[in-house]
N, C-alpha and C positions, 0 to 999 in steps of 0.2 A: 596520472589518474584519468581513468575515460571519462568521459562527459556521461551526468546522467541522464535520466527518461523517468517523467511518471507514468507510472501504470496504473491499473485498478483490475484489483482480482476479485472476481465475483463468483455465486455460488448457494446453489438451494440450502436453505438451513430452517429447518422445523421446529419449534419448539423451544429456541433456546433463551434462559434464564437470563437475567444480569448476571450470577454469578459464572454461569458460562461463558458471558461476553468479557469479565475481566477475568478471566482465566485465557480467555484464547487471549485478549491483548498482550495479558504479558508473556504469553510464549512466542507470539508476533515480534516483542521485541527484544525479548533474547536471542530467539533463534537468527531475526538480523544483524545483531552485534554478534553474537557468535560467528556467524561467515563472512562477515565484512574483514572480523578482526583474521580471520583464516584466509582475507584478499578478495573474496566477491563482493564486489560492492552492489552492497540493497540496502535501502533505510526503510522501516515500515515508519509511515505521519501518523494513519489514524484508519477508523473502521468505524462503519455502521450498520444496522440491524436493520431492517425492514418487517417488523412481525405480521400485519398482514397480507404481505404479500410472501413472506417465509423465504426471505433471499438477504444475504451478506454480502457488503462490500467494502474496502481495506482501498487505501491509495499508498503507495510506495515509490520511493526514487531509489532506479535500478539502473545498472549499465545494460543491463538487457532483461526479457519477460523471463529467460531460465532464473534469470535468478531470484525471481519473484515464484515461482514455480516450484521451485527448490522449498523456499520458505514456509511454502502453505502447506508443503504435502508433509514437511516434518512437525508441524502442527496440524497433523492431522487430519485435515479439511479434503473432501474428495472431489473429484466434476468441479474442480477452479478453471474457470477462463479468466486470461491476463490479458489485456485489453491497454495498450500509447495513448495518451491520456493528451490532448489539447485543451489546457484550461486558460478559461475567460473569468476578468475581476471586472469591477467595479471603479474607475477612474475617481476623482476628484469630481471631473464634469459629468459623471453619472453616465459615460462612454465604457461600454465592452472595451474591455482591451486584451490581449492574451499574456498570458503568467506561463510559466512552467517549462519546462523545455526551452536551453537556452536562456532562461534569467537565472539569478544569482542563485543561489543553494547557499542557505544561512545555517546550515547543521553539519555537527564536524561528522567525521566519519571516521575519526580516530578514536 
């Protein structure tokens, strides 16, 4: 199995309701179990809204940005930019440290 990558797919979104937002997540996360189980490996984690500033963004582990690509446009979403994600946590000693890329992947993908 390749090694994943997070990404973050972002993208102008005007207007949209909670029920909008859980209607897009779970087609977020069908449509990745659906093509994972079909061999590309994408996992969608999570998504969030921005309403005044009218922009959406979604964090995903993907073996590449197509296939985060892939995911958004058959959910419908248009003008997505996917974006390699370098994420920093929070230590014990209250030190930046970097997560993601290269640490563990604790979710199955079967």
């Amino acid at each position: 199995m390749p090694e994943l990558t997070t990404y973050v797919a972002e993208c102008a979104a005007s207007g949209l309701a909670e029920d909008d937002l859980r209607d897009l997540h779970a087609a977020l996360e069908r449509t990745s179990a659906r093509l994972t189980g079909a061999g590309q490996q994408v996992v969608y984690l999570r998504s969030s809204y921005l309403p005044e500033v009218e922009r959406w963004a979604a964090v995903f582990l993907a073996e590449g940005p197509d296939a985060v690509r892939h995911v958004t446009h058959i959910a419908q979403l248009s003008s997505v930019a996917v974006h390699r994600v370098i994420e920093l946590g929070v230590s014990s000693d209250r030190q930046a440290e970097r997560i993601g890329h290269g640490a563990p992947v604790e979710r199955s993908l079967s």
